[in-house]
C-alpha positions in Angstrom: 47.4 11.7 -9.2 46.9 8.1 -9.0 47.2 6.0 -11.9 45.2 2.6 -12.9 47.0 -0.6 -14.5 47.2 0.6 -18.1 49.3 3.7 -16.8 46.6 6.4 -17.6 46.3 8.9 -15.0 42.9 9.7 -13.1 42.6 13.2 -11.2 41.1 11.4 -7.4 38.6 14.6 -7.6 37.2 13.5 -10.8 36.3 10.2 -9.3 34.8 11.2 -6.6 32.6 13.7 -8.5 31.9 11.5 -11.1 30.8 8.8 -8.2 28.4 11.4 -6.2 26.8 12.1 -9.3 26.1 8.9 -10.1 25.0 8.4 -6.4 22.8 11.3 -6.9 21.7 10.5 -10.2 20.9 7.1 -8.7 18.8 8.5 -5.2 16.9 10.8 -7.9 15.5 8.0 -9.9 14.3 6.1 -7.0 12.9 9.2 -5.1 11.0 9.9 -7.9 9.7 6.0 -8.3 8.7 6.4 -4.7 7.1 9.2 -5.5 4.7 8.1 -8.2 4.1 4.9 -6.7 3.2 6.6 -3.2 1.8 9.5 -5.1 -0.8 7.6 -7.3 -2.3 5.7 -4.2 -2.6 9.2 -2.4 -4.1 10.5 -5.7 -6.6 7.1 -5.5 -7.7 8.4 -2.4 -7.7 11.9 -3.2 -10.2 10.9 -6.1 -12.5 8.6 -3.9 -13.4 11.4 -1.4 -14.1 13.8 -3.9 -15.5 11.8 -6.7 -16.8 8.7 -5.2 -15.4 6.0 -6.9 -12.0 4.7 -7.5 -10.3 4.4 -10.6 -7.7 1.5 -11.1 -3.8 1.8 -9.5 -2.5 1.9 -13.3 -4.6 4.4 -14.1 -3.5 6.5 -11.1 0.5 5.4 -12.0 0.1 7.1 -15.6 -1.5 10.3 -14.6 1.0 10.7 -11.7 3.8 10.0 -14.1 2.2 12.5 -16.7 1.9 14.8 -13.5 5.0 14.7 -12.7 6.6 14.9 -16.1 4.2 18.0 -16.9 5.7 19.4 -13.6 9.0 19.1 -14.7 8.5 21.1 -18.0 6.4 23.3 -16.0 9.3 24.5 -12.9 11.8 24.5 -16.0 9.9 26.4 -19.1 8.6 29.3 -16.7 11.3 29.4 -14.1 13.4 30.4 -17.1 10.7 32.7 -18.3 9.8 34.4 -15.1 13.2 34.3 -12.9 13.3 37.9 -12.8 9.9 37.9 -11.0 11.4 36.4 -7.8 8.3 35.2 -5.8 5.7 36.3 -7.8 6.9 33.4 -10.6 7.0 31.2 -7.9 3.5 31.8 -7.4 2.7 32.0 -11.1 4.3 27.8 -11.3 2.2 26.7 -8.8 -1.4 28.3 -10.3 0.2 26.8 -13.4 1.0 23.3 -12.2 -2.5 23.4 -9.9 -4.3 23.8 -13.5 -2.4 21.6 -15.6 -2.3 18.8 -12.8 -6.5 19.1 -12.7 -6.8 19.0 -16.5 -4.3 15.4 -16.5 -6.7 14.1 -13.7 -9.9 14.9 -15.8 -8.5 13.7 -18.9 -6.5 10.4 -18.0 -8.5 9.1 -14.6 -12.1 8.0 -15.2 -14.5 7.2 -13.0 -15.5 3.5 -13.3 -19.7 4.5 -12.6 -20.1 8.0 -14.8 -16.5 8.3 -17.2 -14.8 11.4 -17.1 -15.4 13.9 -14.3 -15.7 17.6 -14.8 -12.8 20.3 -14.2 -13.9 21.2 -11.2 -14.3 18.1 -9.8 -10.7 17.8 -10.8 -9.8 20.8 -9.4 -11.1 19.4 -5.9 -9.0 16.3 -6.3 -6.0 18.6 -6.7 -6.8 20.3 -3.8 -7.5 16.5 -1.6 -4.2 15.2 -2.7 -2.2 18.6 -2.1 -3.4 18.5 1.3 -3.0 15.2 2.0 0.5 16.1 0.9 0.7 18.7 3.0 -0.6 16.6 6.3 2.4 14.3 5.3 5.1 16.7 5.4 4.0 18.2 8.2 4.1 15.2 9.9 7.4 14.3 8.8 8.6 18.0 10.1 7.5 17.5 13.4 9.1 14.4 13.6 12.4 15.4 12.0 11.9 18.2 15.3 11.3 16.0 17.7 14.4 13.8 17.1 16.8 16.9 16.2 15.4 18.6 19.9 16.1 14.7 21.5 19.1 14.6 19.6 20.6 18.5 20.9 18.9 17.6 24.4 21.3 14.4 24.4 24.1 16.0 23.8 24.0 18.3 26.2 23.9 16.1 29.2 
């Protein structure tokens, strides 16, 4: 036990679990600032191809933080629901969040020449910025590969 000036007694594991969650708590919040701050310039672009125009960065901040926050409630109201449904509520999350994610794009980003698009035209956007997404992480894979192999190669010579 170690003990502060006043004479109280701390337990050292406390601490240290009290100090990674902060940490964590800390990495979390500015993971997900990066994320809706990269996210809304990938949904900009997402949005150009597909509709033609491009909306305003704010407008591309708000829906990516409605986005995100209806993802949230999303993973957590019918992961709870559908646990017991192993993969198949996995899949049942992401139809959800695919549909939910178009109908925030139709309602909150408008086009600057014609207003709101139409669903499907949403839809597409989803579709654009999900596989821009996708191009991204697989990206980053192969370069987390490429320096794990250099890294395993290095140590064995």
């Amino acid at each position: 036990m170690a003990s502060n000036d006043k004479g109280m007694h701390m337990n050292d594991f406390g601490a240290l679990t009290g100090m990674g969650f902060g940490v964590a708590l800390i990495g979390g919040l500015v993971g997900l600032v990066i994320t809706v701050l990269l996210g809304a310039l990938i949904l900009m672009f997402a949005y150009k191809l597909v509709v033609k125009s491009s909306p305003g960065y704010g407008q591309a901040v708000i829906t990516m933080l409605a986005v995100v926050g209806a993802a949230i409630v999303i993973h957590i109201v019918l992961g709870l629901v559908l646990f017991w449904l192993g993969m198949l509520a996995g899949l049942i999350i992401f139809i959800a969040d695919f549909l939910v994610t178009a109908w925030l794009i139709q309602k909150l980003m408008k086009s600057p020449m014609s207003g709101e698009i139409s669903y499907g035209q949403a839809c597409l956007v989803v579709v654009v910025d999900w596989l821009i997404w996708l191009a991204i992480a697989v990206v980053m894979w192969v370069i987390g590969m490429v320096i794990g192999f250099s890294f395993m190669h290095g140590m064995m010579h």
